[in-house]
C-alpha positions as a Markdown table, in Angstrom:
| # | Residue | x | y | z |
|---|---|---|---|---|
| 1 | Unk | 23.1 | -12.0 | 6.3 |
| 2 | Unk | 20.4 | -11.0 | 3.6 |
| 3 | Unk | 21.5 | -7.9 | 1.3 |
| 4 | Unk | 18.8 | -5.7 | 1.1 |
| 5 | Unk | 18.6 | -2.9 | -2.4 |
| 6 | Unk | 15.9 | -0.3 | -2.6 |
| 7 | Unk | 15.6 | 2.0 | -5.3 |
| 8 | Unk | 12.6 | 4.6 | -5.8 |
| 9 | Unk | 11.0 | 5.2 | -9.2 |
| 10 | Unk | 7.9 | 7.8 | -9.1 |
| 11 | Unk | 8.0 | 8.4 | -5.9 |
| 12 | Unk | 7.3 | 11.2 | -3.2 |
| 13 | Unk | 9.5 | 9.3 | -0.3 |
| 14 | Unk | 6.4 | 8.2 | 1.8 |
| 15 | Unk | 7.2 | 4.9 | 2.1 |
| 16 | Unk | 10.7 | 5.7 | 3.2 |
| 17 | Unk | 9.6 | 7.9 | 5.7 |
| 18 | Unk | 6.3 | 5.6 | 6.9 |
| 19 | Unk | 9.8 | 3.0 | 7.1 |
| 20 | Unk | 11.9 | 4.8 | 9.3 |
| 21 | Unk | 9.0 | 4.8 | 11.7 |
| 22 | Unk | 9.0 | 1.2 | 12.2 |
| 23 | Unk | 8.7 | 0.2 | 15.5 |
| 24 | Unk | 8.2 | -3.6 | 15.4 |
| 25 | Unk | 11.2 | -4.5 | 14.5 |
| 26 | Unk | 13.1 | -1.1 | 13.7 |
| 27 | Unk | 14.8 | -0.4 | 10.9 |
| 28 | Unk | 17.8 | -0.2 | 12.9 |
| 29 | Unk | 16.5 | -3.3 | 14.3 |
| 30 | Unk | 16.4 | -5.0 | 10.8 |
| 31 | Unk | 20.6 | -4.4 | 10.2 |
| 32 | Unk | 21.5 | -5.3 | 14.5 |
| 33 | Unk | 19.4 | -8.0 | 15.3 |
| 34 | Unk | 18.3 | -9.8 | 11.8 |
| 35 | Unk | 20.9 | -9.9 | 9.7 |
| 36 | Unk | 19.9 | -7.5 | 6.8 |
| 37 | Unk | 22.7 | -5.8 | 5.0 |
| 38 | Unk | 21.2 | -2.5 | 3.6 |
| 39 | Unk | 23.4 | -2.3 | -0.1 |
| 40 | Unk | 21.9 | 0.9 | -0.5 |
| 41 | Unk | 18.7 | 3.2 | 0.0 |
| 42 | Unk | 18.6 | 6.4 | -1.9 |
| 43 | Unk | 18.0 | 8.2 | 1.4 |
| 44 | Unk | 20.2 | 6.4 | 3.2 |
| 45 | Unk | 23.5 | 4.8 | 0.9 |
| 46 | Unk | 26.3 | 6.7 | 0.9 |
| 47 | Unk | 27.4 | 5.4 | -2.2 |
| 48 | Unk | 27.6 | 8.2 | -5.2 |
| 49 | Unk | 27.9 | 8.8 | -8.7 |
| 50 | Unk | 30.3 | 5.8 | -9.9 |
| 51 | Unk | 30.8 | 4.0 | -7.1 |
| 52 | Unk | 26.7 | 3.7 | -6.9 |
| 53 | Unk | 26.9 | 2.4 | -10.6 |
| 54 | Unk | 29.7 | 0.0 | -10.1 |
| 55 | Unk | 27.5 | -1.5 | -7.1 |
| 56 | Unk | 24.5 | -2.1 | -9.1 |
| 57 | Unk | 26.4 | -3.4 | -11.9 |
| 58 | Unk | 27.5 | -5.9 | -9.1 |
| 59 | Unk | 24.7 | -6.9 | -7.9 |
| 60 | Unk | 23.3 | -7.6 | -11.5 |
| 61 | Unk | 26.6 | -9.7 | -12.4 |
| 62 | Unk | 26.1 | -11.7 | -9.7 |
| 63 | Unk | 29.5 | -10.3 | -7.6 |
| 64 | Unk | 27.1 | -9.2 | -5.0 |
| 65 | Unk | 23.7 | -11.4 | -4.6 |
| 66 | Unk | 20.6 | -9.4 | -4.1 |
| 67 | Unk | 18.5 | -11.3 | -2.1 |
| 68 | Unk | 15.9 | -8.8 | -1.6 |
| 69 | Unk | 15.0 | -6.0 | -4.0 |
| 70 | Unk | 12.4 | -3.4 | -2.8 |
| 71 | Unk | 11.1 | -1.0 | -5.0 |
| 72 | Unk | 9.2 | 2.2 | -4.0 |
| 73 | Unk | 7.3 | 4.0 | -6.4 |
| 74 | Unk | 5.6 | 3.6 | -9.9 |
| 75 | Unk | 7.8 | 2.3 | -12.9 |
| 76 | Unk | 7.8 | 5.3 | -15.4 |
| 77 | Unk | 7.8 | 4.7 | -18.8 |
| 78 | Unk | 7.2 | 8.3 | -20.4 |
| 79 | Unk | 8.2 | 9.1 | -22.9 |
| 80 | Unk | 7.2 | 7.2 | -25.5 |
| 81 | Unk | 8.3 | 3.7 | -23.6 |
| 82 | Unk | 11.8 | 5.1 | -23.6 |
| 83 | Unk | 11.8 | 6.2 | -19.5 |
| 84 | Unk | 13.8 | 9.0 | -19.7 |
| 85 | Unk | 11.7 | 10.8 | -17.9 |
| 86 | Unk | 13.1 | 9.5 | -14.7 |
| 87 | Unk | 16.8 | 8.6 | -15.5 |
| 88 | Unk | 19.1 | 7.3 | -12.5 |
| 89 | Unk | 22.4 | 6.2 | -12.5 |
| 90 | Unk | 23.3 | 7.1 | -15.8 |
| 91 | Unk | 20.1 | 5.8 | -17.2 |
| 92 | Unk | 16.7 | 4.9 | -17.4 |
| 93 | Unk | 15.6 | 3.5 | -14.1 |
| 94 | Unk | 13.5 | 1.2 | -15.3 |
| 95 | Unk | 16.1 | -0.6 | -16.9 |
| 96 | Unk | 17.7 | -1.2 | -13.5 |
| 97 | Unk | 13.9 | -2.7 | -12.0 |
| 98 | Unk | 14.4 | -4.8 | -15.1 |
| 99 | Unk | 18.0 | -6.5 | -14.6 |
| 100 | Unk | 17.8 | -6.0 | -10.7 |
| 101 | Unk | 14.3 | -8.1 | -10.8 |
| 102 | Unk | 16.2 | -10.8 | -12.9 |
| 103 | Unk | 18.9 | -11.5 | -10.2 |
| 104 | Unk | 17.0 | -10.6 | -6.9 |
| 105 | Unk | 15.4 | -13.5 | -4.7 |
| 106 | Unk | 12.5 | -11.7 | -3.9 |
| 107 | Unk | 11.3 | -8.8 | -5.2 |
| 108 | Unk | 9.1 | -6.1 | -2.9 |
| 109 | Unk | 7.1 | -3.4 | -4.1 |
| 110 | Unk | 6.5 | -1.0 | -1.1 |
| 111 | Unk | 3.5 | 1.3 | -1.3 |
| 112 | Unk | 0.6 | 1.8 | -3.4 |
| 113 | Unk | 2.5 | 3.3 | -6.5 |
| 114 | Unk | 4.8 | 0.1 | -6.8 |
| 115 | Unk | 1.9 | -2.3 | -6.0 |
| 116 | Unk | -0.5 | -1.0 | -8.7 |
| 117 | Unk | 0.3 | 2.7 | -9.9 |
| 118 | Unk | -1.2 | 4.7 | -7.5 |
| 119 | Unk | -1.9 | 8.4 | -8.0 |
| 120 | Unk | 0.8 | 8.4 | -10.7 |
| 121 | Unk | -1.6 | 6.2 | -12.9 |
| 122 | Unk | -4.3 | 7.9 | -13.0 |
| 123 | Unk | -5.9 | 8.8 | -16.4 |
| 124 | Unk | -4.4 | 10.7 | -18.4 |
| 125 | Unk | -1.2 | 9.0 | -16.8 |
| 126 | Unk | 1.5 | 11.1 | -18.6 |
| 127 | Unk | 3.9 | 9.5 | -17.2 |
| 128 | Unk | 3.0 | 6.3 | -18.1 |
| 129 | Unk | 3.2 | 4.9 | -15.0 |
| 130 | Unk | 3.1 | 1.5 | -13.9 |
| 131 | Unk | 3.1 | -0.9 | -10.8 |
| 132 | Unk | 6.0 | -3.5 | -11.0 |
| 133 | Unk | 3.2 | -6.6 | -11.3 |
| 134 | Unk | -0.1 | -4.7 | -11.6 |
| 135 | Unk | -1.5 | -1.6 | -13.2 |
| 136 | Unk | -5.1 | -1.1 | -10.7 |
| 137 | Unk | -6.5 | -4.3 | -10.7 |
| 138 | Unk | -4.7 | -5.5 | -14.2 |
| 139 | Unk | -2.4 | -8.2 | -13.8 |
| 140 | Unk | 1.1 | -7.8 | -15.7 |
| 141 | Unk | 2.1 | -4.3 | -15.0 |
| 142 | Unk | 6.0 | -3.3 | -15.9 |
| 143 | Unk | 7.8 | -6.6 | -15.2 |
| 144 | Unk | 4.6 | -9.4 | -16.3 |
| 145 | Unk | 2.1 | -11.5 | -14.9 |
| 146 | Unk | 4.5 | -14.5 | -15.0 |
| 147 | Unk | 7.1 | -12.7 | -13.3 |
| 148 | Unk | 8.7 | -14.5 | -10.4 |
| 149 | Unk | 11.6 | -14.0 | -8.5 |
| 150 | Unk | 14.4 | -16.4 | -8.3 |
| 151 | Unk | 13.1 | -17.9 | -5.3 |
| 152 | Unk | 10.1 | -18.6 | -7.2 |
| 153 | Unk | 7.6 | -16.0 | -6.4 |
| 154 | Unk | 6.3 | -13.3 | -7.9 |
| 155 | Unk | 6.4 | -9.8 | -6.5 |
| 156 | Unk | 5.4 | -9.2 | -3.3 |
| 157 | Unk | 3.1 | -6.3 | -3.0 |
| 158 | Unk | 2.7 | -4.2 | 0.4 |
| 159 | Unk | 0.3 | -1.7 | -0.6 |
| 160 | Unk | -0.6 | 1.4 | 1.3 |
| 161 | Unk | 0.0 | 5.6 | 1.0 |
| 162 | Unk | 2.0 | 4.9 | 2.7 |
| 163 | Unk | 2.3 | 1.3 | 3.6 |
| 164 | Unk | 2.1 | 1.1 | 7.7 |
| 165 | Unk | 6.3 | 0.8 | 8.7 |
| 166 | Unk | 5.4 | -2.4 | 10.7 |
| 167 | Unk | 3.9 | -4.5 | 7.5 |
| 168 | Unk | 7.6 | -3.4 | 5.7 |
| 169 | Unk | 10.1 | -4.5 | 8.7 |
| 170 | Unk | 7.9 | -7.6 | 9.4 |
| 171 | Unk | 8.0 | -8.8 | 5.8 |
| 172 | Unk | 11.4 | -8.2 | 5.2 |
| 173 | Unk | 12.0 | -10.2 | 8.5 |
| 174 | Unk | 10.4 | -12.9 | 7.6 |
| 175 | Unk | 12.3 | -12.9 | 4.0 |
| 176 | Unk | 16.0 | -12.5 | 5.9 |
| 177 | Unk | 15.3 | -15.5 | 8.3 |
| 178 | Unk | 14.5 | -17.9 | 5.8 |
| 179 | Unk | 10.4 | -17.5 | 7.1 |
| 180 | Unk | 9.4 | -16.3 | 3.0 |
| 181 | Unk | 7.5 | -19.8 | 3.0 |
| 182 | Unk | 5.1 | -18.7 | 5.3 |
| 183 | Unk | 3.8 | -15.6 | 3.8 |
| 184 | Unk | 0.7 | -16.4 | 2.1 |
| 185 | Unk | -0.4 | -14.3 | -0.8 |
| 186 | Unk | -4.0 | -13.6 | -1.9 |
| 187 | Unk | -4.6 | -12.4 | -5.4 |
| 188 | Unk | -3.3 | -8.9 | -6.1 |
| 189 | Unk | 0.1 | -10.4 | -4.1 |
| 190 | Unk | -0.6 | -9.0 | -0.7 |
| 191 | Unk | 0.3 | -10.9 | 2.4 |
| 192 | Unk | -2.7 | -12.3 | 3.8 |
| 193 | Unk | -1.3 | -11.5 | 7.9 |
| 194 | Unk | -1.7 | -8.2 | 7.0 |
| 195 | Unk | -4.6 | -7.8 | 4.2 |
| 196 | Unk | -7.2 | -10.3 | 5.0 |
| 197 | Unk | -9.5 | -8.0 | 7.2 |
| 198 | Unk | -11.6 | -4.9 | 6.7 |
| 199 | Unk | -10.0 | -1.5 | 8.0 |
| 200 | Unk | -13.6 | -1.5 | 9.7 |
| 201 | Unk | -11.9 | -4.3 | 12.2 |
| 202 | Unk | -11.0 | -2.6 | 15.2 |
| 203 | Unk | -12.7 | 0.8 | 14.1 |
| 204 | Unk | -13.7 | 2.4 | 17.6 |
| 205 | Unk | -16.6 | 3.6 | 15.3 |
| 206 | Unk | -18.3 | 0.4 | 14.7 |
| 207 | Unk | -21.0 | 0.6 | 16.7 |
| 208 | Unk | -22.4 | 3.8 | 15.0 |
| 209 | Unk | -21.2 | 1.8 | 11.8 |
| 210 | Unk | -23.9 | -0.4 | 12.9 |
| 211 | Unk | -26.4 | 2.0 | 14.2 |
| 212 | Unk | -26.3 | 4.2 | 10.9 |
| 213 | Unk | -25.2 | 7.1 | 13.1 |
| 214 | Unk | -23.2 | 9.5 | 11.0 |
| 215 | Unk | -21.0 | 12.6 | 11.1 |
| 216 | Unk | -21.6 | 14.9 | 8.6 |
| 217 | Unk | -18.3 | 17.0 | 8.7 |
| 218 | Unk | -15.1 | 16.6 | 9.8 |
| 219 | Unk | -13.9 | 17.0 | 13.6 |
| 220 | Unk | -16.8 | 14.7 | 14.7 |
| 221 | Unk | -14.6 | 12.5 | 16.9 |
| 222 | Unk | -16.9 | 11.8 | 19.4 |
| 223 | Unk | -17.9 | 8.4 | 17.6 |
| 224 | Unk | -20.1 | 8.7 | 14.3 |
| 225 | Unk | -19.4 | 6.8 | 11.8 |
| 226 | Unk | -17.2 | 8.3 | 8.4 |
| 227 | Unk | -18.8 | 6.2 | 5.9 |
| 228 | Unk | -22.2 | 6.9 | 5.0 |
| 229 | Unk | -21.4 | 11.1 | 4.6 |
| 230 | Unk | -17.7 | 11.4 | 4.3 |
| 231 | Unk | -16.7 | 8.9 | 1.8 |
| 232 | Unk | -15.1 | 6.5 | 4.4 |
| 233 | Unk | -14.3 | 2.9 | 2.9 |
| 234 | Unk | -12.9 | 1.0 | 5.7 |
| 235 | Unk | -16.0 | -1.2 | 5.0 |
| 236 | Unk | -14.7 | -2.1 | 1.5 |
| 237 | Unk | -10.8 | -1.8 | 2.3 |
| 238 | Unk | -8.1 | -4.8 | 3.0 |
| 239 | Unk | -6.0 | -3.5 | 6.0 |
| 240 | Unk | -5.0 | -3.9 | 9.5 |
| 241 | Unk | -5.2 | 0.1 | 9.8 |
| 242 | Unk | -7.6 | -0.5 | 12.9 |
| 243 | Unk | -5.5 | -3.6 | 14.3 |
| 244 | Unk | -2.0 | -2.8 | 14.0 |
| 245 | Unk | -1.8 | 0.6 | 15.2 |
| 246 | Unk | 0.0 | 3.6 | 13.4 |
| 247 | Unk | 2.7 | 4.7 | 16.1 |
| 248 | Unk | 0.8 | 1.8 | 18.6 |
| 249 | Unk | -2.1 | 4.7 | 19.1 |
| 250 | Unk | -4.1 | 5.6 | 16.3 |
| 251 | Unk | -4.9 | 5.6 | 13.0 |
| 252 | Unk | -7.1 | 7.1 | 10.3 |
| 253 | Unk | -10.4 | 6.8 | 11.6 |
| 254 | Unk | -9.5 | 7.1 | 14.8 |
| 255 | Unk | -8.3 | 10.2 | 13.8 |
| 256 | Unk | -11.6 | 11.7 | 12.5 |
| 257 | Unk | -10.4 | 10.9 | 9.2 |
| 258 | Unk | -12.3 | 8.3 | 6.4 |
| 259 | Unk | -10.3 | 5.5 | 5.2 |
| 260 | Unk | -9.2 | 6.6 | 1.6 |
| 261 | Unk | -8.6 | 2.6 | 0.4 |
| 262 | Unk | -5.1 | 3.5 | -0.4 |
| 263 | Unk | -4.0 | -0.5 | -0.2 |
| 264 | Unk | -6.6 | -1.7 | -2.8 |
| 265 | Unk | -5.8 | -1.6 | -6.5 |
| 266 | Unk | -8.3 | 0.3 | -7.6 |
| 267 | Unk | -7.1 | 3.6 | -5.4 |
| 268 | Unk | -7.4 | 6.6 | -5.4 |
| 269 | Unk | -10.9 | 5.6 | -6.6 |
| 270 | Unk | -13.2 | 7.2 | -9.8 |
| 271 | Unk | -10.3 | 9.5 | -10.7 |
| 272 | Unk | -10.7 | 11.4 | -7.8 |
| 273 | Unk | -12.9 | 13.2 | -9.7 |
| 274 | Unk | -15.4 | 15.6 | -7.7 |
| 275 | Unk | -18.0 | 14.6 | -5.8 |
| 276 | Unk | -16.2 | 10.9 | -4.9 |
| 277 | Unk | -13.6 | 12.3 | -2.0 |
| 278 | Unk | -14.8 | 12.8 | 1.2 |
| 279 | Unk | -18.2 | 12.5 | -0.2 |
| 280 | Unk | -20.3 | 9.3 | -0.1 |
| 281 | Unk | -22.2 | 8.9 | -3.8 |
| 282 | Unk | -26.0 | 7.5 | -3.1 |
| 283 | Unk | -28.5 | 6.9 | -4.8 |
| 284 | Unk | -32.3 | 7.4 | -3.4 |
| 285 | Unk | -30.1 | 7.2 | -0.2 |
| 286 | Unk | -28.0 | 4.1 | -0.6 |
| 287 | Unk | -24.8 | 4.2 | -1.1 |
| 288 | Unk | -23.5 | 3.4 | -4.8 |
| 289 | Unk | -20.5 | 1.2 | -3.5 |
| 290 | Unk | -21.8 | -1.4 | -0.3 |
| 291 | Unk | -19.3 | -3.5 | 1.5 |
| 292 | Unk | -18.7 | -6.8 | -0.3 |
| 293 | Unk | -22.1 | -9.2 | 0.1 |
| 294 | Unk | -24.2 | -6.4 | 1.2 |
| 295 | Unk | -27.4 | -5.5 | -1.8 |
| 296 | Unk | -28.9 | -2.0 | -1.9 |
| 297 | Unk | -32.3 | -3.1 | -0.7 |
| 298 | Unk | -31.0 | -5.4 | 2.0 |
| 299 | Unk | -29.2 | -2.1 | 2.8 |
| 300 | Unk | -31.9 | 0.4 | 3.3 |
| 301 | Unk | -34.0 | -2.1 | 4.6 |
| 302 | Unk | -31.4 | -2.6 | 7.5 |
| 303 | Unk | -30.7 | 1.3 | 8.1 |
| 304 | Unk | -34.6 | 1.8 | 8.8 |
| 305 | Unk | -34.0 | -1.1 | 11.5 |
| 306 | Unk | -31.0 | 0.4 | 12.7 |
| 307 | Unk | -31.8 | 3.7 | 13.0 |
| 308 | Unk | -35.3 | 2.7 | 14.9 |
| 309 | Unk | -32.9 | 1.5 | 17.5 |
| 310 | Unk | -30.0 | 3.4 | 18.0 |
| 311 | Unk | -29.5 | 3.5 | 21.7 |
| 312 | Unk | -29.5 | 7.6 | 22.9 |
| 313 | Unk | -25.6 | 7.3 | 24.2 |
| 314 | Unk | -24.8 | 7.3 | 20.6 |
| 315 | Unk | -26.0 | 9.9 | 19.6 |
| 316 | Unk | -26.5 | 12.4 | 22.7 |
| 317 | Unk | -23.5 | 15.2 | 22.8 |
């Protein structure tokens, strides 16, 4: 039996909702056939007032172990260092990510905004916002660079807005069974089953991808590619978006919608400032940001090339 503690900071429930869609396992799944014990869940515990206190002062005691600690949401630190912006359970919560991170085997941070800050921690960042090991790409964020858990490793981020439900329940699976060994983490913490390809794997637009054959506006689902018009970065994005299917069917650019890069550090990207969502940025053409190993006069040399053969199918009504 694992015991399982989530607690949101800034947070607009996403995760908890992208969660209860799980599918492989359930979350139901998770407490019937793998042995988690779900301590509490703010959407779900039925603990209240003090009797939620007195349980978290257990499990930071030691009277109840923790053995797996997921946070959702950013650590705020607004005002002034002090938290109070975001007081739970009597206090700050970010004194609770503190102790709880101290006594918990493994830590999780679900979503983008635990990961690396998110939306929340985006300049001006009034909030003072921060991811529990990164801030963007910074290493340290609220709880240190050289945080690690008891078990020995530091936190383990599954980034997304929301994270896919499958990469949660499979995660904490592997965690409950005694299977944490195998997850393989590459540098911003992410495990590698589920961040080591291109959302542009699987993307049933890949062949106009190659071809350089492009919609320019939204509802274009009959196969042009979202990238070089509409801002998409599934060429630039870690994710199995395109592989491991949202609801087994679809997914964003499947949809007819650009990838948004919400599992990289760096999202939502410039700011979000105009002219850089749902727009592509070029220069003489090119693209300003190329995905990884690609140089912007390979680049235009190969969209001449490609665009000189683009086979009619793809681009006949």
């Amino acid at each position: 039996m694992a015991n399982v503690l989530w607690l949101q900071g800034g947070a607009c429930s996403g995760d908890t909702m992208s969660f209860l869609n799980a599918e492989e396992p359930t979350a139901c799944d998770l407490i019937s056939d793998f042995g988690i014990n779900l301590l509490w869940h703010p959407s779900l515990g039925l603990e209240m007032g003090e009797e939620l206190i007195r349980l978290l002062q257990d499990c930071i005691s030691g009277k109840i172990p923790v053995d797996i600690f997921v946070f959702e949401g950013t650590v705020i630190n607004a005002p002034n260092g002090t938290g109070e912006w975001n007081r739970f359970a009597g206090r700050p919560m970010k004194k609770w990510v503190e102790e709880l991170s101290q006594v918990a085997n493994f830590v999780v941070a679900v979503g983008a905004c635990a990961s690396y800050g998110g939306i929340p921690a985006m300049e001006p960042n009034p909030s003072q916002s921060q991811g529990l090991q990164f801030t963007k790409k910074k290493e340290g964020g609220f709880l240190g660079s050289d945080f690690v858990s008891k078990a020995g490793l530091p936190v383990i981020n599954i980034p997304g807005c929301p994270a896919h439900p499958d990469w949660i329940s499979q995660i904490l699976v592997a965690v409950a069974t005694g299977r944490a060994g195998d997850i393989a983490l590459d540098k911003y913490n992410r495990p590698k089953a589920f961040y080591s390809t291109y959302t542009q794997t699987g993307c049933t637009r890949n062949l106009d991808f190659s071809y350089r054959t492009s919609a320019t506006k939204f509802g274009q689902n009959k196969g042009e590619c979202l990238y070089y018009d509409l801002g998409c970065r599934g060429p630039m994005t870690h994710s199995s978006c395109n592989t491991i299917l949202w609801n087994k069917v679809s997914s964003k650019t499947r949809a007819g919608m650009p990838c948004i890069g919400c599992t990289e550090p760096a999202f939502p990207f410039h700011e979000l400032k105009e002219g850089t969502v749902f727009e592509t940025p070029t220069v003489m053409g090119v693209p300003k940001e190329l995905p990884p190993g690609v140089k912007p006069k390979e680049y235009a040399i190969m969209t001449m090339v490609a665009k000189s053969m683009t086979p009619p199918r793809s681009v006949d009504d």
